[in-house]
N, C-alpha and C positions, 0 to 999 in steps of 0.2 A: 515309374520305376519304384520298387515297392525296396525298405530298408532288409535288410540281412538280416535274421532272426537274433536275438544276443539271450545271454544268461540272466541266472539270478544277480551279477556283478556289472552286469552291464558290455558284458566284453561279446563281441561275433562268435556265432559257434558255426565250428566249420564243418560244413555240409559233408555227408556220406558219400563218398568217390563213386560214381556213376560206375555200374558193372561194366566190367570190359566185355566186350565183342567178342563174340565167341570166333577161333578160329581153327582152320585146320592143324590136325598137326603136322601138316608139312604144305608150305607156300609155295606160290605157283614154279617158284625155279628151286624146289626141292630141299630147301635148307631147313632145318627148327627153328621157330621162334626163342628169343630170351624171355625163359619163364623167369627170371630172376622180378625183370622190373612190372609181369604181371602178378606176381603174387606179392610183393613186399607192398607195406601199407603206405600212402602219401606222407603221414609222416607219423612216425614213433613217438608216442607219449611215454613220458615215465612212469614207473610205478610210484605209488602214494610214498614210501620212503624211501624213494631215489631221490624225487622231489622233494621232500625234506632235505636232503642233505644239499641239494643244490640249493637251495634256500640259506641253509646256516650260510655255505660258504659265501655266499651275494651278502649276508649277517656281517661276515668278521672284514669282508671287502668296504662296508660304508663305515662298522663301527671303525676300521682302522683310517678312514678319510678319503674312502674311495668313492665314486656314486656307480654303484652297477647299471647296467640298460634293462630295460624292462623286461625285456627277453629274458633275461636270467633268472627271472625269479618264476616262481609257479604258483598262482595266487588261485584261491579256493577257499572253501569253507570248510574240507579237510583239512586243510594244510592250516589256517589261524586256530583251529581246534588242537592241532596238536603242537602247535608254535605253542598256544597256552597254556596246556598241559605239562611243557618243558618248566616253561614259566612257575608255575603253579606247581611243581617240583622244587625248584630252586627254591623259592619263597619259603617253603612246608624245612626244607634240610638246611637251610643257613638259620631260619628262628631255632629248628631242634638243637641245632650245635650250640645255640648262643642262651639256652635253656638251663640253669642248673639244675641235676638230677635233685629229686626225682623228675622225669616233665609229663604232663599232662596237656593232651590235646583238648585245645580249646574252640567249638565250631562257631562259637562266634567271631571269632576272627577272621573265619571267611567271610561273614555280613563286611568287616571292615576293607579286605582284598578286592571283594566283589564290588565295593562302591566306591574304593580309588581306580579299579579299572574301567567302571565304568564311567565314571569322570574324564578318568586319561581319554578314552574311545570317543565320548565326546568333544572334547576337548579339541582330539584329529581331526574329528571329522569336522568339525567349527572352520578351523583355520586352514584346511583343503580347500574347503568352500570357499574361506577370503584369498586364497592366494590363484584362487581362479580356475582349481579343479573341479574335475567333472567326478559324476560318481564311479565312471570308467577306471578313470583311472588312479582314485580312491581304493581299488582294490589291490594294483600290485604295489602301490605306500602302504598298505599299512601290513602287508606281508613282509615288506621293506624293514620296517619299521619293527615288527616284533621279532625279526631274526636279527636286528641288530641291539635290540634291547634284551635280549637272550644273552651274548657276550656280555653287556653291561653289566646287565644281574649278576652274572659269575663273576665277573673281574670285580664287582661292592661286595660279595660275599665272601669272596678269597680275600678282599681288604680286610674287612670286617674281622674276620676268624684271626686273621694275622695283627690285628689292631688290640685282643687280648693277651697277647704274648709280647707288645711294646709296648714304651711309656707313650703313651700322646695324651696330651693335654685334651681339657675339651674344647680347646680352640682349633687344634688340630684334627681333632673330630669332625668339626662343623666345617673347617676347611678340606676335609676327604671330600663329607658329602657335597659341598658346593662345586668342586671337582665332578665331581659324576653325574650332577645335574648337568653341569657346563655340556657334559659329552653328550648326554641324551639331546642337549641343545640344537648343539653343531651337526649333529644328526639328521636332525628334523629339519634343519634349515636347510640342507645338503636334497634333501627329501622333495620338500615343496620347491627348490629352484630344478631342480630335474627331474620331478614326476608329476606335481602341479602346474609347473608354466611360470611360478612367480618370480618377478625380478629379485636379483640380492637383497637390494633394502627389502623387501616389502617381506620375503621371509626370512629374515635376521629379523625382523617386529613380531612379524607373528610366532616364529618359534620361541621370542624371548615373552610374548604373553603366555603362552602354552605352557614353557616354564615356572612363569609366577603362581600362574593358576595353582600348579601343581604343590608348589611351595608353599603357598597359602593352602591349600587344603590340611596340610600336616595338621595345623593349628583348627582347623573347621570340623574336619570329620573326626568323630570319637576313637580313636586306636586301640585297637585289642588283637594283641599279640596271639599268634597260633598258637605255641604251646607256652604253658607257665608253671613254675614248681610247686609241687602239690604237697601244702603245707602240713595239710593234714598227715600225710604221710608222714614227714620231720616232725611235727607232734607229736606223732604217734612212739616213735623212738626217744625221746624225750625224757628222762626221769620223773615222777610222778607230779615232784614238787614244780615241775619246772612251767607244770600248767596253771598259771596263774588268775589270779582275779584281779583283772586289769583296771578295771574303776577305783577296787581299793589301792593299789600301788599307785596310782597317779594321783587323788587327791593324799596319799602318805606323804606326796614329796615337802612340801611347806614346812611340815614341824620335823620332818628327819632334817634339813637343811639346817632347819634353826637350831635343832639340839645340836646339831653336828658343829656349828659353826660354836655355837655360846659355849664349847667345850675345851675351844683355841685358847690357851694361855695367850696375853699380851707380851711384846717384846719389852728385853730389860734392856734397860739403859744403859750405853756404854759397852754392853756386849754386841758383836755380830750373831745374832741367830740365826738360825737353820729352819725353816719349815719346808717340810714333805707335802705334798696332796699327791698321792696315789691313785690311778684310775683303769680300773680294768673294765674294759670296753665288752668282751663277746660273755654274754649269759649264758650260753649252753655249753660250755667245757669251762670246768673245775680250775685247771690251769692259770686261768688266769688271775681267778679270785688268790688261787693259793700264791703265785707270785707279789699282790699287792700288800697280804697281809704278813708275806714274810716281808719285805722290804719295809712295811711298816716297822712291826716288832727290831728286826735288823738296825734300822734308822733309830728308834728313840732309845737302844742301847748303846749305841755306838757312836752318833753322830747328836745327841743329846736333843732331839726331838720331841720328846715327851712332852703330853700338852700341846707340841704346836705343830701334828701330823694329821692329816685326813683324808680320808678313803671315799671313794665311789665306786660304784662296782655293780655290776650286773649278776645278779648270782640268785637262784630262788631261793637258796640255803640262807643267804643275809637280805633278804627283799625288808625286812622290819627294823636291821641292824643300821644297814648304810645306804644311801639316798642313791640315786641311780646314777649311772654313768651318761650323761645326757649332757649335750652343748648347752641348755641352760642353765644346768645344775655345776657342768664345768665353769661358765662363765661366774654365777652367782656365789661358789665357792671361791674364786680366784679374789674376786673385791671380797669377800668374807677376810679371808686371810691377810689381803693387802690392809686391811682394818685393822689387825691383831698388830702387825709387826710395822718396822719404821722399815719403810721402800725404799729411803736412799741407803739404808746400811745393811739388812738384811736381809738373806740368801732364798729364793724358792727351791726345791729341789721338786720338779715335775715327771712323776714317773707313769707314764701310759703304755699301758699292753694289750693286745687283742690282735684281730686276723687285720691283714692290710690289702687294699686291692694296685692296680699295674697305674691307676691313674693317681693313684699317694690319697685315696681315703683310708681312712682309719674308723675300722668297724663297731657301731655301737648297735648291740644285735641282742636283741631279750625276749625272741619269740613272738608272740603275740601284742606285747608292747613295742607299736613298732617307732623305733628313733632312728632319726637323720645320723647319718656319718660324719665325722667329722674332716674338716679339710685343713691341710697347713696356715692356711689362710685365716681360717675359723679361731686356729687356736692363737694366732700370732695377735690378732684383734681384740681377745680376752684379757689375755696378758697384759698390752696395752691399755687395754679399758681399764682393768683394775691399776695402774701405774707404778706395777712392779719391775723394779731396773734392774738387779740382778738374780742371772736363773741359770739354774740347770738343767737342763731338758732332757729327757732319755725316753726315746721312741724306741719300741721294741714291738715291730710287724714287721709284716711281708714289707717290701717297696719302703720302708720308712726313712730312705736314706732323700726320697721326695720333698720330705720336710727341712732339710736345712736351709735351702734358700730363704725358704719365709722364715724361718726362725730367726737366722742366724743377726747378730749386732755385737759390738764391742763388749758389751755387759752380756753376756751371754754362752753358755757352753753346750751344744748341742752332743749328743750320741744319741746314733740308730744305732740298730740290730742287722743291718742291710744296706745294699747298696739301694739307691733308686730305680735300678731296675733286676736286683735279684731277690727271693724269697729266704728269709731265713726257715727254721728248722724247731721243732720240740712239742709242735701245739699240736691239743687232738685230747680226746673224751678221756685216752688213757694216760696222759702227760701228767706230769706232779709240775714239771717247770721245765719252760722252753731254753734252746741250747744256748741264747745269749744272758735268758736271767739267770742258768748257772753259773756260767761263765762268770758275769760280772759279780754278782750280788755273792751267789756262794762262793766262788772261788779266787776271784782277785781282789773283793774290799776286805774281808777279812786279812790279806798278805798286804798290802798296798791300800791305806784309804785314802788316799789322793786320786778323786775322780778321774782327774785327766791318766795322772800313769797307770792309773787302775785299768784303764781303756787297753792300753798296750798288751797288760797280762791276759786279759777277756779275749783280746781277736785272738792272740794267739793260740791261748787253748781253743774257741770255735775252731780255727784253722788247722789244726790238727786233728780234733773229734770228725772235721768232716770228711779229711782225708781218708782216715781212718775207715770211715762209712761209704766211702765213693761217690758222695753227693756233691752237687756243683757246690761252690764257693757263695757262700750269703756275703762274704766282704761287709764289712761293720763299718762306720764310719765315723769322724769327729770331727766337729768343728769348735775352736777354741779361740774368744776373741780377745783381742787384744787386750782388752781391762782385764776381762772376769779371771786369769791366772793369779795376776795379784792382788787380788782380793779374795780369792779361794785358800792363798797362802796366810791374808788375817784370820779366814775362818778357821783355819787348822791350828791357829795360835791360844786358840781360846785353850780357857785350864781343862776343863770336862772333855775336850775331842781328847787332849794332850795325854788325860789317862785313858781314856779309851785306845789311843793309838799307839801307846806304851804296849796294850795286850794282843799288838796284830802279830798273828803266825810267820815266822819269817819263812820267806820265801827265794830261794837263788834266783828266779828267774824275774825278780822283784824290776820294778823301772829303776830304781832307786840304788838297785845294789852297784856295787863295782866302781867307775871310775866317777858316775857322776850324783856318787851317794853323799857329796859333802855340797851340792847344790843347793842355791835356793830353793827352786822347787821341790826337792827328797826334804826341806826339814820342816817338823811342826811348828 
């Protein structure tokens, strides 16, 4: 007895239905035969994309914790061709989304596609083997297996897309994807205990190897993402100066630091001083540089800073003036300063501006020099390192309401520009100054220079201007600790703030005016 022919997959193919017998058309006691069940075929195959669809649904059947029977699926070299094509779709339009314009397609990234799936393929095909399958039936697992990995991809892409419009941490990141590795897990274990033969343990082992494998390859194989932003392009719009000679700005930074710092008046004895460090983070709009150096100039008229203010800043216009906006240059300005002034008595006033992103970086972006972002955490570590005890901090980005937790302590006065999960408003190549440094700097210190009530008058005009425009609500934010009020109330005592703050425009909508203008905190 000789075996029954099978395919390329190993599976029987089933013989050609033996011609029927010819008969009369009419039987010996006169009746017709039923042509129905001589002409219909033994059994109906589907077409290629009927078969597809019966495949996804057998997909959303296991991904949702079902195991379909074999029968269901329709396994072929067609059908894992265009299973991978779905795939290989998916993969091409969640990197395009996740691309910022401009994006450019990049084909080396298929070299990197192509060698985690064929890793994955391998992979299957390994731990089929150990859990006792045949190559039979290796074919309709991993038909199995990439229509339910077809749901998965969409439902991490649909995360993904929706994970740039909320805050998550990047702990909660690594916990998505751990998450959807778990699924493809439970999957594949579902897989080999009902289409391999293997016992529960033995594939709960093997699909949790299959998994690591996979996990560990992130870190082993080189990653190169399909499409990526084509800088050249963004150079190309660029202002002339903005193209820089990045050797010489990076060995500049040394002696701008040094001049910048040796330029710090020392604190006088007996008075509370005030020093500024200004930092505007994004190089390629105006905006920001002009908000640092008004709040400069602002600050050492007003707030009697003169001598003990300084600047960082990304700007090709002052690349020769002021040292970069950079976590080094921030930290090694901050012990500069903490050098000049006495730490347990006098005030920092930290003012950072630039683009922010949804996870609370703060952008330090200079083109072709390229620098790390800064994170809440970053700057809160500086601060401490240099062991300056009291501050004022004022974040003004997207998300920068992010920043209070790490910021915040007793000796300490935090303002964002924003909530931690909304965007404020003003930036961009045509901006002279965004909607919260109006707010604050030109519009409420000059009426109110009491940082904190200064705050009240700032939201509220943003809160209006925005209405006004029909944009969502940026909601500003403040955090005020328990010391640093009264001690903001010695710095306003000082004689130099005392005539400065004799020449502030009075204003009705003042914190200070009306019932609780005879307060402690309303006097210099």
């Amino acid at each position: 007895m000789t075996d029954s022919p099978r395919d390329a997959w190993d599976q029987p193919v089933q013989s050609a239905p033996e011609q029927a017998p010819v008969v009369n058309p009419q039987d010996d006691d006169g009746a017709l035969p039923d042509t129905r069940a001589l002409n219909s075929p033994a059994q109906t195959q589907p077409g290629l994309f009927h078969a597809l669809g019966l495949n996804l649904r057998a997909g959303i059947k296991l991904a949702l914790g079902h195991t379909p029977a074999p029968a269901e699926l329709h396994s072929g070299l067609e059908q894992c061709l265009l299973l991978g094509t779905l795939l290989l779709g998916l993969e091409l339009g969640g990197s395009f989304l996740s691309t910022e314009a401009p994006a450019l397609f990049d084909a080396y990234g298929l070299n990197y596609l192509g060698a985690s799936w064929l890793l994955s393929l391998f992979m299957l095909l390994l731990v089929t083997r150990l859990a006792g399958g045949t190559r039979a039936s290796f074919a309709p697992l991993l038909v199995a297996f990439l229509s339910a990995a077809l749901w998965i991809t969409l439902i991490s892409q649909l995360l993904w897309q929706a994970q740039q419009y909320l805050v998550l941490s990047e702990t909660l990141t690594w916990g998505l994807f751990v998450v959807l590795l778990l699924w493809q897990w439970r999957v594949l274990v579902r897989l080999l205990h009902g289409f391999a033969g293997a016992r529960p343990l033995r594939a709960f082992v093997l699909g949790g190897f299959y998994s690591l494998v996979l996990l560990a390859s992130l870190w082993i194989l080189p990653r190169t993402e399909l499409w990526y932003t084509d800088e050249a392009t963004e150079q190309a719009t660029q202002p002339p100066g903005a193209r820089l000679d990045v050797e010489t700005v990076f060995y500049a930074q040394p002696g701008l630091m040094q001049q910048s710092l040796a330029a710090l008046q020392p604190q006088r004895p007996g008075v509370t001083d005030l020093y500024l460090l200004a930092l505007g983070g994004f190089g390629l709009e105006d905006v920001f540089l002009k908000e640092v150096e008004f709040v400069r100039e602002q600050f050492d008229r007003q707030y009697d800073t003169a001598g003990r203010s300084l600047i960082l800043a990304n700007n090709p216009a002052r690349v020769s003036q002021y040292p970069l906006a950079s976590r080094p240059n921030l930290a090694q300005g901050l012990q500069g300063v903490a050098q000049k002034m006495d730490t347990a008595e006098d005030v920092l006033f930290l003012f950072m501006t630039s683009h922010g992103s949804r996870d609370h970086r703060f952008s330090l972006e200079f083109g072709a020099i390229e620098l790390n972002d800064l994170t809440p955490q970053q700057v809160r570590q500086a601060l401490d390192d240099a062991g300056i005890r009291w501050r004022v901090i004022l974040v003004s980005s997207c998300f920068s309401g992010g920043f209070i937790e790490a910021l915040q302590s007793p000796e300490t006065l935090v303002i964002t520009a924003a909530a931690a999960d909304r965007t404020s408003f003003g930036c961009g190549v045509d901006s002279d100054f965004t909607y919260f440094g109006t707010a604050y700097f030109k519009q409420a210190l000059p009426r109110q220079p009491r940082f904190i009530q200064a705050f009240d008058l700032a939201n509220s005009w943003v809160s209006d201007r925005e209405q006004q425009e029909d944009i969502s609500a940026s909601q500003p934010q403040i955090f005020v600790g328990d010391a640093i009020a009264k001690k903001l109330d010695n710095l306003y005592r000082e004689p130099k703030l005392q005539t400065a703050f004799s020449l502030a425009m009075p204003d009705e909508s003042s914190a200070c005016d009306g019932d609780d203008s005879q307060s402690a905190a309303c006097q210099p």
